[in-house]
N, C-alpha and C positions, 0 to 999 in steps of 0.2 A: 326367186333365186333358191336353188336345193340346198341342202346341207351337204359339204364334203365328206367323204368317207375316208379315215384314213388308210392305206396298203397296207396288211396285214405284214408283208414280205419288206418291202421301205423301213416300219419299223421292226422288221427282226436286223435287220441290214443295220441301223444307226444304233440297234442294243449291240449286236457285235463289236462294230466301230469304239466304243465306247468301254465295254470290256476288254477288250486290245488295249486299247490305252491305258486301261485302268494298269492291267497285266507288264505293262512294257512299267510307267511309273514307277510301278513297288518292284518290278526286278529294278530300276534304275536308285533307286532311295534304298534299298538292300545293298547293292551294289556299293553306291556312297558312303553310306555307313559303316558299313564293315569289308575293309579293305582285304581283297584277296589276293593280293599284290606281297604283302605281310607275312610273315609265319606265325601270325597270332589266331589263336581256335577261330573258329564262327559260331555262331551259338546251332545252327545245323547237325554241327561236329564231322567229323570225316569224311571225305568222298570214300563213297563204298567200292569203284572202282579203283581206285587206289589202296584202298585198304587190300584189297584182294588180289590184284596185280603187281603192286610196286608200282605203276607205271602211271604217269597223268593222260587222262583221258580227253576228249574233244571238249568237255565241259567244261573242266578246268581251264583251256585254252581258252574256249570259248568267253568265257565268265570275268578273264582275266584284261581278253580282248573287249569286250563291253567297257568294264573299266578304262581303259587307256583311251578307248573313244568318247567316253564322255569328257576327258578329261582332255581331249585334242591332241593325243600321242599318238600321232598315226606310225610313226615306225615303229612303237614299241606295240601298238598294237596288230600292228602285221606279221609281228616275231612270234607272237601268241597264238595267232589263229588267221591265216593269210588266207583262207578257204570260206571264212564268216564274213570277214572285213570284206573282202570282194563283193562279198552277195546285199551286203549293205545299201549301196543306193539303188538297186532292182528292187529291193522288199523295201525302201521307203518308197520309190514310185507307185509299187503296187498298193503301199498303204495309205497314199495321199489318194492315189486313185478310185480306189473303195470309198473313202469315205467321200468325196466329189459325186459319187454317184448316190449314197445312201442320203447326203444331205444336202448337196447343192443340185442335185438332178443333172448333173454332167452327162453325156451320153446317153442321154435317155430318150430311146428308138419309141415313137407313139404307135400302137397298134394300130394299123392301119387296115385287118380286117373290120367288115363289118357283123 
């Protein structure tokens, strides 16, 4: 019986998977923590596009819209950023489906040359 070799590309595939999440997490416990719903500072301090425009920007929506979806406010979350919250369950399909392929081997075409 040989030794398995691990896929050099597999595991870059499930270190991604895994940084994403990591990524998604700490914006979601940021997010929790410190409410941008509030007029109270963030330890961040200012969006610089606002500072420089006057005007709240896609992030701010955006960031605002995070918030109201973790928290299962879907109309207020589509007041904030109806452009995010749409693209929502596409980029969870695509992230369920990533990681199916990096760790459960979903779709996994066998090379069939020889």
């Amino acid at each position: 019986m040989g030794q398995v070799e691990a896929d050099p590309h597999r595991t870059a595939q499930r270190a991604g998977t895994l940084v994403v999440a990591g990524v998604i997490g700490a914006a979601a416990a940021f997010v929790l923590r410190f409410n941008p719903t509030d007029r109270g500072a963030d330890p961040t301090g200012p969006c610089l596009w606002h500072a420089l425009t006057g005007i709240n920007g896609p992030t701010c929506g955006g960031t605002r819209m995070f918030y109201y979806l973790l928290h299962g406010d879907l109309v207020d979350a589509a007041r904030h950023h109806l452009a995010a919250l749409v693209a929502v369950p596409f980029l969870l399909y695509a992230g369920i489906r990533w990681a199916g392929i990096a760790w459960l081997t979903w779709f996994d075409i066998p090379n069939l040359t020889p």
